[in-house]
C-alpha atoms as an extended CHARMM CRD file, in Angstrom:
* protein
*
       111  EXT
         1         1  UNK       CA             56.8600000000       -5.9550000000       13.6960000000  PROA      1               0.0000000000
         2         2  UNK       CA             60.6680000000       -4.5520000000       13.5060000000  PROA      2               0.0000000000
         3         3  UNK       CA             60.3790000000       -1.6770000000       10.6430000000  PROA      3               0.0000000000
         4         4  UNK       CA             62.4750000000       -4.2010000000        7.8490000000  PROA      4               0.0000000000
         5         5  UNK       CA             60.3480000000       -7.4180000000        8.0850000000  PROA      5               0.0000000000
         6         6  UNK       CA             57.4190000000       -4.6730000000        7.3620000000  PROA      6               0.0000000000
         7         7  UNK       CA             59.2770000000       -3.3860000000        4.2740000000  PROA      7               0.0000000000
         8         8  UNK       CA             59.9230000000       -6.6040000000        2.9260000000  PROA      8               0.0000000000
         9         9  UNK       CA             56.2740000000       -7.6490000000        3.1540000000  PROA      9               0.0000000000
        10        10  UNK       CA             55.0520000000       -4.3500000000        1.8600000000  PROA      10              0.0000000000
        11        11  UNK       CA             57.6980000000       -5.0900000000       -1.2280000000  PROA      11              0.0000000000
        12        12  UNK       CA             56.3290000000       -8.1890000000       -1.4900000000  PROA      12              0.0000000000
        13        13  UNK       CA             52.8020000000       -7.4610000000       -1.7970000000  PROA      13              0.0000000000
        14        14  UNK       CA             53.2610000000       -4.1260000000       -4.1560000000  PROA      14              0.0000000000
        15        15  UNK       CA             55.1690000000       -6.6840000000       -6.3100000000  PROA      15              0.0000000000
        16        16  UNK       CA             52.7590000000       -9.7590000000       -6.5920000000  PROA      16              0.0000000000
        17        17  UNK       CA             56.4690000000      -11.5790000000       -5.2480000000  PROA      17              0.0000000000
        18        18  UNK       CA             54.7700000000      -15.1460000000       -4.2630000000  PROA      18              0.0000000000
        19        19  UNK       CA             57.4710000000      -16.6420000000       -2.5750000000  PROA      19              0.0000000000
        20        20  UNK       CA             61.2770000000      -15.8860000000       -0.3690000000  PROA      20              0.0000000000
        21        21  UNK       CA             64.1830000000      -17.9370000000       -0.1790000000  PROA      21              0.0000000000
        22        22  UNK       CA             65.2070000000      -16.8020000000        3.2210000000  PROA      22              0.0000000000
        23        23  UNK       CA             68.6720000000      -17.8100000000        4.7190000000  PROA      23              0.0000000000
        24        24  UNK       CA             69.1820000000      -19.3160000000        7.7430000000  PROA      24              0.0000000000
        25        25  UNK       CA             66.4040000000      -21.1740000000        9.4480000000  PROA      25              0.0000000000
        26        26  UNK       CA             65.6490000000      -18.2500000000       12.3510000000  PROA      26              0.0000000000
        27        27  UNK       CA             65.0050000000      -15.3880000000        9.8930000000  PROA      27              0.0000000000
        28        28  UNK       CA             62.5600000000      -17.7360000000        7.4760000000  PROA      28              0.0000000000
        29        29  UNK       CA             60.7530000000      -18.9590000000       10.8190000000  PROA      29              0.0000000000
        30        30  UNK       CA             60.9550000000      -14.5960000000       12.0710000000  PROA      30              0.0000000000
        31        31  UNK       CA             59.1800000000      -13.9650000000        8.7840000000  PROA      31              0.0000000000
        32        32  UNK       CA             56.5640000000      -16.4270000000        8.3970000000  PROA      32              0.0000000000
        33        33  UNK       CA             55.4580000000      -14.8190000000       12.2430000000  PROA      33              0.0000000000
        34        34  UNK       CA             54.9780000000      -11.8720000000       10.4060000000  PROA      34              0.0000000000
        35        35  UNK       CA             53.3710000000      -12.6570000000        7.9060000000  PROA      35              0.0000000000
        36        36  UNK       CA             50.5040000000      -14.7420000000       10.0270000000  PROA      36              0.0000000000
        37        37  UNK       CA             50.8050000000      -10.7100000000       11.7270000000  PROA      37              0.0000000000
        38        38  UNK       CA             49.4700000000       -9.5450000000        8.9850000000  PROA      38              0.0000000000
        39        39  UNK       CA             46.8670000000      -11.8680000000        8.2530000000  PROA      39              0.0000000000
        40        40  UNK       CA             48.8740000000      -12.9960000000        4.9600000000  PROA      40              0.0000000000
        41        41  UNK       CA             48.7840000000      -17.1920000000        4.8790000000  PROA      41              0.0000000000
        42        42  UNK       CA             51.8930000000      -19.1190000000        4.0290000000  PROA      42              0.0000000000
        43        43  UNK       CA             51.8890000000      -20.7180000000        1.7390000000  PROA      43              0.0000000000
        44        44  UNK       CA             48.7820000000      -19.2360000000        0.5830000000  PROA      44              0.0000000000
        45        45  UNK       CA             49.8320000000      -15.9980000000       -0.1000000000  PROA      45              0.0000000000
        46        46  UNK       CA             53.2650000000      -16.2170000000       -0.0340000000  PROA      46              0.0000000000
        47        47  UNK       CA             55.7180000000      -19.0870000000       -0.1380000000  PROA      47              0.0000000000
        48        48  UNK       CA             58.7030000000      -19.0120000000        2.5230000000  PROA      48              0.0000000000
        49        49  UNK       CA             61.8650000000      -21.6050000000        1.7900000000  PROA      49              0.0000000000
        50        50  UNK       CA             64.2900000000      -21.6310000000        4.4860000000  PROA      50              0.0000000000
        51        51  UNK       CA             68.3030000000      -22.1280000000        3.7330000000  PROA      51              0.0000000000
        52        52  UNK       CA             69.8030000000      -24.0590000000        6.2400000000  PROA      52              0.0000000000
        53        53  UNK       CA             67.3470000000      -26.8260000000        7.4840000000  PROA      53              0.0000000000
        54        54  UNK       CA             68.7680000000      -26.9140000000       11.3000000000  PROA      54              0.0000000000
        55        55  UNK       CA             65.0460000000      -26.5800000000       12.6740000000  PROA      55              0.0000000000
        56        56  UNK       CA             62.7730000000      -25.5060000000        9.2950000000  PROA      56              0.0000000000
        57        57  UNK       CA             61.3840000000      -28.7250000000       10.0580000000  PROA      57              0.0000000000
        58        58  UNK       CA             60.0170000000      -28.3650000000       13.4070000000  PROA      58              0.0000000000
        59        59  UNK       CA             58.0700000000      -25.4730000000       13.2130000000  PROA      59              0.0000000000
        60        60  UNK       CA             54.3550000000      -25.1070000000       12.2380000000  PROA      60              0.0000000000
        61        61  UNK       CA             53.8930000000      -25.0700000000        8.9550000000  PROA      61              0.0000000000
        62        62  UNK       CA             56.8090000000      -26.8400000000        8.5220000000  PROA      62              0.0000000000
        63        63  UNK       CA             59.4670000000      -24.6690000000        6.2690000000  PROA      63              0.0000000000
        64        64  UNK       CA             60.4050000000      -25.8090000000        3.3130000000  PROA      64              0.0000000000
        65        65  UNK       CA             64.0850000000      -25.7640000000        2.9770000000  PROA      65              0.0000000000
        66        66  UNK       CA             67.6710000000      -25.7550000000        0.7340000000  PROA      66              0.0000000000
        67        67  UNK       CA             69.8180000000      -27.7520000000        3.2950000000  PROA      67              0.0000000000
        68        68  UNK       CA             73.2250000000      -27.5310000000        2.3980000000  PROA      68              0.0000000000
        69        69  UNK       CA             75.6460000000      -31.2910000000        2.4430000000  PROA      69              0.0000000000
        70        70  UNK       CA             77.8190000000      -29.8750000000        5.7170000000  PROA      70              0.0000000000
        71        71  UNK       CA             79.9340000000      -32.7210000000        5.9730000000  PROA      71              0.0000000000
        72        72  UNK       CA             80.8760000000      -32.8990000000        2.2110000000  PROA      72              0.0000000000
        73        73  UNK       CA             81.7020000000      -29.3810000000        2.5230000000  PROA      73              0.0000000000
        74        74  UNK       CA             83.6710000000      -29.7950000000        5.4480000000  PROA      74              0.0000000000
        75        75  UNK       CA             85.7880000000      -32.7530000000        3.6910000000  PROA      75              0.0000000000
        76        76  UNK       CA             85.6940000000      -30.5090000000        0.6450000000  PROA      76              0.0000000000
        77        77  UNK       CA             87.5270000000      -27.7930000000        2.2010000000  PROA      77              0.0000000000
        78        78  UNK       CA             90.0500000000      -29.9660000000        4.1370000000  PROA      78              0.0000000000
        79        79  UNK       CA             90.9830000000      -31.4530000000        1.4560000000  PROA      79              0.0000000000
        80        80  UNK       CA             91.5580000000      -27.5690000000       -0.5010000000  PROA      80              0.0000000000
        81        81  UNK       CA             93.4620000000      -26.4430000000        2.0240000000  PROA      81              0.0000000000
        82        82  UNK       CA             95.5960000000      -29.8200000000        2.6450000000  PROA      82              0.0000000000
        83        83  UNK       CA             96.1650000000      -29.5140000000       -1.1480000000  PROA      83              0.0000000000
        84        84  UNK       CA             97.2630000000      -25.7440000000       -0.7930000000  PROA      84              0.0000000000
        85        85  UNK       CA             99.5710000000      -26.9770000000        1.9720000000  PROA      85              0.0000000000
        86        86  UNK       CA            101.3710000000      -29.5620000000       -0.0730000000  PROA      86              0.0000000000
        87        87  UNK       CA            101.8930000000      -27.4300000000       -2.7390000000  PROA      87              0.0000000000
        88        88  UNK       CA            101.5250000000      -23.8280000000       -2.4850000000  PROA      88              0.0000000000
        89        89  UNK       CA            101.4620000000      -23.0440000000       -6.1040000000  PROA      89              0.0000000000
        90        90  UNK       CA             98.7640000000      -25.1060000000       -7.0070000000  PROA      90              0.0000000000
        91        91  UNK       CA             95.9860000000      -22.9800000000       -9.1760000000  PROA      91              0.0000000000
        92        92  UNK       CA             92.9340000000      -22.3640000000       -7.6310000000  PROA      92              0.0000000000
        93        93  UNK       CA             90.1680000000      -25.1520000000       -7.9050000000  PROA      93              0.0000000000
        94        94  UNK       CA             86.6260000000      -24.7580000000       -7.7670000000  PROA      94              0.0000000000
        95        95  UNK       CA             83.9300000000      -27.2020000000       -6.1090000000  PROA      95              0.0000000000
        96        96  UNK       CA             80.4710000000      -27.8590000000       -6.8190000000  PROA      96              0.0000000000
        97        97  UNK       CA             78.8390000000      -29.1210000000       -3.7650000000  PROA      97              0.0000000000
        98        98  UNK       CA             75.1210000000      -28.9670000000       -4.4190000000  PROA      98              0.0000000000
        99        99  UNK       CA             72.3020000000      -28.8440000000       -1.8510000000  PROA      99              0.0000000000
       100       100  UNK       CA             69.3330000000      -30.9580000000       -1.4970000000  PROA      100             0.0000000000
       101       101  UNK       CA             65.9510000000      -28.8570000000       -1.4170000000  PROA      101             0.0000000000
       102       102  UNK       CA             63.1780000000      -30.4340000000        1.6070000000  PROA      102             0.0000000000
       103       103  UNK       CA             59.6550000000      -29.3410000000        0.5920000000  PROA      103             0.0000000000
       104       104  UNK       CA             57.5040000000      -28.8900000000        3.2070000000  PROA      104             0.0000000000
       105       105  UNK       CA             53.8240000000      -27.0230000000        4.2860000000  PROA      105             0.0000000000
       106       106  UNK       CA             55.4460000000      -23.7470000000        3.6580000000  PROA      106             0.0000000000
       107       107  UNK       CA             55.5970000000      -23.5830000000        0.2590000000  PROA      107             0.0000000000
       108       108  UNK       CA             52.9670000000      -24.1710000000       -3.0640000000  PROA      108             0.0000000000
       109       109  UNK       CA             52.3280000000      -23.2400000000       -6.4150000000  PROA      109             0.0000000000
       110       110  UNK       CA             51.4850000000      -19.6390000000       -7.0500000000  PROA      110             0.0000000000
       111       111  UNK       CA             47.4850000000      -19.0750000000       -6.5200000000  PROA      111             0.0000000000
């Protein structure tokens, strides 16, 4: 186990933390390994949520996950930019895209 994922759990245990939001989809999927290394159960012991949702969904348990709207993002920031193009003093705008949350096996109420 690489010497951070072991601080993190240690953190998590000396805390009572009972669950992660873990961004992207590799590093959720890295520390739910560790944890079955350790003997701790997800979700049983600790909840994992994975940010991304590229693959969350294929591994075992699958992870719960925040996936993110790409594509309205994408338009979103086309659109900024063509904006900013047109008209160069244009005041800064602010989006709200929000994401849609996929619960899966890796994640339950505290025990």
């Amino acid at each position: 186990m690489e010497p951070g994922s072991r601080a993190v759990l240690d953190r998590c245990l000396s805390t009572g933390t009972t669950a992660m939001l873990v961004h992207a989809d590799a590093e959720a999927i890295a520390l739910v390994q560790r944890c079955e290394e350790r003997g701790l159960a997800v979700p049983g012991d600790l909840s994992v949520v994975a940010y991304d949702d590229e693959v969350a969904g294929l591994f075992s348990p699958a992870l719960t996950a925040v996936r993110p709207p790409r594509r309205s993002i994408g338009r979103a920031a086309v659109r900024l930019v063509a904006d900013r193009l047109a008209d160069p003093d244009r005041p800064a705008h602010r989006v709200v895209i929000s994401p849609a949350l996929r619960v899966r096996g890796s994640s339950a109420p505290p025990r």
